[in-house]
N, C-alpha and C positions, 0 to 999 in steps of 0.2 A: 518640311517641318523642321523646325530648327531643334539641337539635338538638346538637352537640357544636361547640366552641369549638377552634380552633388556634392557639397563642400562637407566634406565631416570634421567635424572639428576633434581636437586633438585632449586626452584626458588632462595636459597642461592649464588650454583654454577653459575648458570647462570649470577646472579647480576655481582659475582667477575670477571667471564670473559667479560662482559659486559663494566664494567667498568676500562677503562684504568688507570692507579694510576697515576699522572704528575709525580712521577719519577722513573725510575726502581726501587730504593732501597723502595717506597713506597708499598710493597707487603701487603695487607690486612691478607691474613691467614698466622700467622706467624712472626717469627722475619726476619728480613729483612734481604740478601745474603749481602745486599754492599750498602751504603749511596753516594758511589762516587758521582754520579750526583748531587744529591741536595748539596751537597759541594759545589763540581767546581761551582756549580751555583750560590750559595750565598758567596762564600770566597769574591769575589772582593767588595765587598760591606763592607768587616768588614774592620777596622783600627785599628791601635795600636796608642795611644796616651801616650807622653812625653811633662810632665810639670815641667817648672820650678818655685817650691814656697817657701815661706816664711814661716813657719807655727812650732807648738810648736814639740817636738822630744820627742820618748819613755825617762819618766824619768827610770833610774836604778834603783835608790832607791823603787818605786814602787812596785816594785816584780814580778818575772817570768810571771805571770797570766797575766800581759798588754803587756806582748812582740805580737808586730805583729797588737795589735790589732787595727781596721780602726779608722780615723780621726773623725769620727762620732762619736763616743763612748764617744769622750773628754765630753763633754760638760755633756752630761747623768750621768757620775761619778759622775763631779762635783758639780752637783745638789743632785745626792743620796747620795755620801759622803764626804760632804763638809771639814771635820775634819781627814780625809785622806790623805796617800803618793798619791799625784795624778799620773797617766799614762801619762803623758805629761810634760814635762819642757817647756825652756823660746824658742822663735822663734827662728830658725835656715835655712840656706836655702840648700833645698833640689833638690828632682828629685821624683816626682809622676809616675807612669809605671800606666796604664791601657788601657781599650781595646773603641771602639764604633761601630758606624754602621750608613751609610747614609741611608737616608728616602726623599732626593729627587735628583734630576740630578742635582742641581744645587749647593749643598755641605752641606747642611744642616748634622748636625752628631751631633744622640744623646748619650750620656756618662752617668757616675753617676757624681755628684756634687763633692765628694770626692775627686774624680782624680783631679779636674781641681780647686777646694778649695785654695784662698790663691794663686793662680796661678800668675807669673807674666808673664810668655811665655810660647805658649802652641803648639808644634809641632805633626802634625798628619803623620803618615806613614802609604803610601798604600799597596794594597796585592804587586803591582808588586815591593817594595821597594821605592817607590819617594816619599820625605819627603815635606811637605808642612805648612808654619806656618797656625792655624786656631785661630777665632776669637770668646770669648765668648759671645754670644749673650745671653744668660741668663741663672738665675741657681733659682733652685728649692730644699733649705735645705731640707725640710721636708719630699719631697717625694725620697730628693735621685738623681734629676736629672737634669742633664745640657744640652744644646741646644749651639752647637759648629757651624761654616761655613770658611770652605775652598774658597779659590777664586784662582783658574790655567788658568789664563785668557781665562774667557769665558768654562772653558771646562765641556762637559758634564760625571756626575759619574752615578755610578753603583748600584742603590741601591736595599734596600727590604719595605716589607711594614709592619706596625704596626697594628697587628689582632685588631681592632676597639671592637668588638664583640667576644671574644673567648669564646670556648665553650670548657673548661678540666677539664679531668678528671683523679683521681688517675689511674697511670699506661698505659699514654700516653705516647708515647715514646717523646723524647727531644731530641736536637743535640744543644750544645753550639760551639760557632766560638769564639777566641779572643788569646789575647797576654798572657797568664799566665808568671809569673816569666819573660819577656820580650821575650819569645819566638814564638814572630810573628807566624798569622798561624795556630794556632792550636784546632785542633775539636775534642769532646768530645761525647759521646753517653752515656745514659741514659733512665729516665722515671722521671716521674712525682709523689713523692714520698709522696706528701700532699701538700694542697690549705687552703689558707685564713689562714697560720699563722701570728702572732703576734708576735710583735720582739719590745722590749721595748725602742727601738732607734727611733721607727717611729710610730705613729700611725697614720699619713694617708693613708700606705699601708696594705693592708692582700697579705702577700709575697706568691711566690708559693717555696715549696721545692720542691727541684732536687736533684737527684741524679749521673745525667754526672758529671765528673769529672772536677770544676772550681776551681782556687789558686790564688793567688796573681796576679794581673796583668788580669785578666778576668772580674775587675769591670769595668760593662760600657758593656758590649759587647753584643750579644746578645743570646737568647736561643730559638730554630728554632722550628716548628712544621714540623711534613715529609711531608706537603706541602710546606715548606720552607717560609712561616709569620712567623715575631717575634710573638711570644707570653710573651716573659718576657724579663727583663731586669737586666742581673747575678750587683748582688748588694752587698750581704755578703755572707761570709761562716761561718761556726760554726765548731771550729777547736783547740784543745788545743795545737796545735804544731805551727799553720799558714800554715800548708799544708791541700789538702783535704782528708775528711776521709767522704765522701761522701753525705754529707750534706748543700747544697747550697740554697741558697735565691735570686728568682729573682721579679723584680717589675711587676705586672700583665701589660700586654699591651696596656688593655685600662684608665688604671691609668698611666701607660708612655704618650698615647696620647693624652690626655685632660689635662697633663702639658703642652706639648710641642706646642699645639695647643694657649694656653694662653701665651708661651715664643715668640711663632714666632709674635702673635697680638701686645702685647705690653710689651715685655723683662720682665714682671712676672708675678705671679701669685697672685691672689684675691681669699678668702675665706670666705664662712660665719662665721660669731663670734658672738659668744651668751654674754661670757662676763662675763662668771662664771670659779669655779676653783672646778673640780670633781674629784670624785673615787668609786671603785668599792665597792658595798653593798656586804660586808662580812657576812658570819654568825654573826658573832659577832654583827654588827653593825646594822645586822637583828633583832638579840634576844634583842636589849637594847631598839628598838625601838617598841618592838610589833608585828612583822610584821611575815608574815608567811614563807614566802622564801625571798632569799638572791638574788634579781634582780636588774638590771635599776644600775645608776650611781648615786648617794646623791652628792649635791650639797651644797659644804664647803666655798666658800667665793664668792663673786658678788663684780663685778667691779664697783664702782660709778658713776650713771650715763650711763651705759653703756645698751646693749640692755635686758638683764635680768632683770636688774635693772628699765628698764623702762617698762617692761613689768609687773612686779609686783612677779617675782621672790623672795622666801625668803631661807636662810640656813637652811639646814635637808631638801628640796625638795627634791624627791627621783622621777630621770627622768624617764619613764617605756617605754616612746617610743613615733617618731617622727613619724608627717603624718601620724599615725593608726599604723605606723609597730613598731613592738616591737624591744628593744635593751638593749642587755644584761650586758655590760661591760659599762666604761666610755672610752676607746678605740675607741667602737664600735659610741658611742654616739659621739666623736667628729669628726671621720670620716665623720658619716653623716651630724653634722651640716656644717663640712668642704666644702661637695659636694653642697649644695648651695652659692649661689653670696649675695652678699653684697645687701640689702634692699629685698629681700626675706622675703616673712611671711609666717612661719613655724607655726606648732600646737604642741603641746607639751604635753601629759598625763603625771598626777604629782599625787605622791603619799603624800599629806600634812597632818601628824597628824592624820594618816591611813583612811583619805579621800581620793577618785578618784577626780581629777579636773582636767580639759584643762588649758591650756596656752597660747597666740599665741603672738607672740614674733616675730618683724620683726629685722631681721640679721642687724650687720654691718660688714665691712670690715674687719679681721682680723688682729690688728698693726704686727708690727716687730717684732723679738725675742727680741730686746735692748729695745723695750716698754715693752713685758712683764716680764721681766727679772730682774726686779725691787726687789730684795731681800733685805730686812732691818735684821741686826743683833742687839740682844738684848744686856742688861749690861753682864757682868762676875757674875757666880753665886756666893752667897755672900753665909750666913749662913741659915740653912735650921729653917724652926718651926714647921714643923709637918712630918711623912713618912705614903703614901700611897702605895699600890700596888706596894713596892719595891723602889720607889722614894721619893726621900727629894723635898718637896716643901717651897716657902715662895711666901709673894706678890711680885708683881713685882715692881719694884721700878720707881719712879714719869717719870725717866729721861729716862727708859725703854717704860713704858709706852706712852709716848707721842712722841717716836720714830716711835712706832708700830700703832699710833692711836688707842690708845686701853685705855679708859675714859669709866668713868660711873659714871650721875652725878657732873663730875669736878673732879671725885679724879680718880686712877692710878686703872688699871682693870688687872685681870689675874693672874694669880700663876706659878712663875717661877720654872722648877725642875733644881734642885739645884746639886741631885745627884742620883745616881741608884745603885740596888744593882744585881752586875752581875746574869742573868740566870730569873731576877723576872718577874712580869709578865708584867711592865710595861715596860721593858729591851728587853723582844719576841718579844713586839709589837712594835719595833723602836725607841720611844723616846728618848731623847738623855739632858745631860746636857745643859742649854739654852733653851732650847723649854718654850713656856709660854702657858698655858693652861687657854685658853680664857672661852667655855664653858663647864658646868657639867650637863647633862640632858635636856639639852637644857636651862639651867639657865647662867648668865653672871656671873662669877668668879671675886666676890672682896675682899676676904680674904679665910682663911685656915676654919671659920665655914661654908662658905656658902657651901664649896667643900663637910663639912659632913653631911651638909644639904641635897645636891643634892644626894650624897650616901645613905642614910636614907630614901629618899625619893622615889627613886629607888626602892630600896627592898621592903618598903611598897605600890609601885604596882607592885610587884609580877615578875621586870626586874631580869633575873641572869647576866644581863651587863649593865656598864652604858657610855652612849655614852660621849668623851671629843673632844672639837677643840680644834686642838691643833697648835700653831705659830713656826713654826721652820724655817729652812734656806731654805727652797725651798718652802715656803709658808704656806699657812693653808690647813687642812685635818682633818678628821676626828679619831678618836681609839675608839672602846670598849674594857673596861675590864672587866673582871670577877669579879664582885664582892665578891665570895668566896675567891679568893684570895687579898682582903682589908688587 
């Protein structure tokens, strides 16, 4: 008699057949036979959105490298390379292609801001083909996103719902739904190929990379989990062609939801502002200051009056972290002061003159970008009287000076550089002809000795950098040099 075998299966097994997956293509063990179902189920929900705007057009003269590139980007150049072919010429009016997705029956449709940027009429087409004008109820620059509503008297749509709470991880798989290149329709597969990046167009989001296949016309739309919740919202691609090559950026869901939840309350959104103007502690700006590691954000200019400034904030604070938790970037830091409301009191660990201190600092509202956007340009550099670190400096002059509000005393403050010497070290580190170099070691710059004062001074406490504010065309910040290379 043959001996019989007992196979017990394992509490793994049991689980998997245990539990039913909501939809066949959701197979736990394994990559999945067929998506069809969660498709068919969420297509009717996605839309293709066609705008017509007003807005500036790729300049030529610019250079290949701007071809393609989103509407968002204008403004970031402009800022980082003020003295450049810009990517953008004069307004012209166009046709915006992107994708979205309802979020309630009643026509609600969230997009990116991009698509609908500049818009003067905004038509949404559904999965079955029926074209329907939609109305903008609000938009959200910063994070990327707009809040659209359709009205087909009375009728009710088809939507999906925004994961409030996601929980992802690298190597989740992804399904994108949307309009790439105007091709209604169309879904993608993937995974989830990094979280919480940083993308120097935004920093109120940590975007998630994907890897499904999104292009042109996919911004706005959405990126499904195999339970079929949004979990992202396709936003950029990173692409030197403008096609994909597999590297996409969507906005996490619960950072879609808590815009969209402020667009539907009262058409925008309100953020904490502290009132200062930060960046990242570099080595460099570690080693000039004493300090052991290169953490937290240093804080380069304070708004007058404003809530730093009322709170007792000073320049060279070096932020190390909100409400006990630590924060490592100045990215990181204004997200978070972002994520509280307007008269909020936060607590603040401050690193001052390599003392620990608290802060606590009640938020205000965050103005417009047209309030803070406030750039003052200096005189034309005249002749130089001394070269440091590669640059020709001289004072600044009375009519510069009192441009910039930049007095010491009654007389004209800061050292304009005048000119650079390509490759030098103060050339590496950005500086640029016109920039006025307010302070030197934490000293106020009123002539060409004080500058070798602050240099001398430096070295004789044992700094190999010395920290300068420096004033240029997208505000004040910080540089250390290397004083080796003086």
């Amino acid at each position: 008699m043959a001996a019989t075998s007992l196979v017990i299966a394992s509490p793994a097994v049991i689980a998997q057949e245990e539990a039913a997956p909501r939809y066949a293509g959701a197979v736990p063990a394994g990559v999945p036979w067929s998506l069809a179902d969660l498709i068919e189920d969420v297509s009717p929900s996605v839309v293709s959105i066609n705008a017509r705007i007003v807005a500036p057009v790729p300049n030529g003269n610019a250079g290949p490298q701007f071809d393609g590139m989103p509407p968002q980007l204008r403004e970031w150049f402009e800022r980082q390379f003020p003295n450049q072919p810009q990517p953008f010429g004069p307004p012209r009016e166009g046709r915006s292609l992107g994708s979205g997705f309802f979020i309630s029956s009643d026509g609600h449709i969230v997009t990116n801001n991009h698509v609908v940027e500049n818009a003067r009429e905004v038509t949404v087409t559904l999965a079955n083909g029926e074209e329907l004008p939609a109305e903008i109820i609000g938009t959200d620059p910063l994070t990327d996103i707009a809040l659209l509503q359709v009205d087909a008297d009375n009728a009710e749509f088809e939507f999906v719902t925004l994961d409030r709470d996601p929980s992802i991880r690298v190597g989740d798989f992804v399904i994108a739904v949307g309009n790439p290149f105007g091709l209604g329709g169309t879904a993608t597969f993937g995974m989830v190929s990094a979280t919480g990046r940083e993308l120097p167009t935004n920093v109120y989001n940590n975007f998630l990379q994907i890897d499904a296949p999104i292009n042109r016309g996919n911004s706005g739309g959405p990126t499904f989990s195999l339970d079929g919740d949004v979990i992202g919202v396709n936003s950029q691609i990173f692409s030197p062609s403008g096609g994909n090559v597999g590297i996409g950026f969507a906005i996490p869901s619960d950072v879609a939801a808590n815009i969209i939840d402020q667009l539907l309350e009262d058409g925008r959104v309100t953020r904490g502002w502290l009132g200062v103007q930060i960046q990242n502690v570099t080595d460099d700006i570690a080693e000039s200051l004493g300090l052991e590691a290169s953490r937290g954000a240093i804080v380069s200019s304070i708004v007058a009056g404003g809530p730093a400034d009322r709170a007792g904030f000073q320049r060279r604070d070096i932020i190390t972290a909100v409400n006990g938790d630590e924060i490592s970037t100045s990215a990181e830091l204004t997200r978070r002061v972002g994520n509280f409301g307007a008269g909020d009191e936060v607590r603040f660990s401050v690193i001052r003159d390599e003392d620990e201190i608290v802060i606590r600092a009640r938020l205000g509202d965050r103005p417009g970008e047209d309030d803070l956007d406030d750039m003052r340009n200096v005189d034309e550099p005249e002749t130089a009287e001394a070269s440091f670190f590669g640059m020709d400096i001289r004072p600044a002059s009375e009519v510069a000076a009192d441009r910039l509000g930049l007095t010491s005393g009654g007389a004209a403050a800061g050292l304009v550089v005048v000119d650079l010497e390509p490759g030098s070290e103060a050339a590496q580190k950005g500086l640029r002809p016109g920039d006025v170099i307010l302070e030197a070691g934490g000293e106020t710059m009123e002539s060409v000795a004080s500058f070798v004062e602050a240099i001398e001074t430096a070295r004789s406490d044992g700094r190999s950098a010395i920290l300068l504010l420096v004033q240029g065309a997208a505000g004040q910040r910080y540089v250390a040099l290397q004083l080796e290379r003086a």
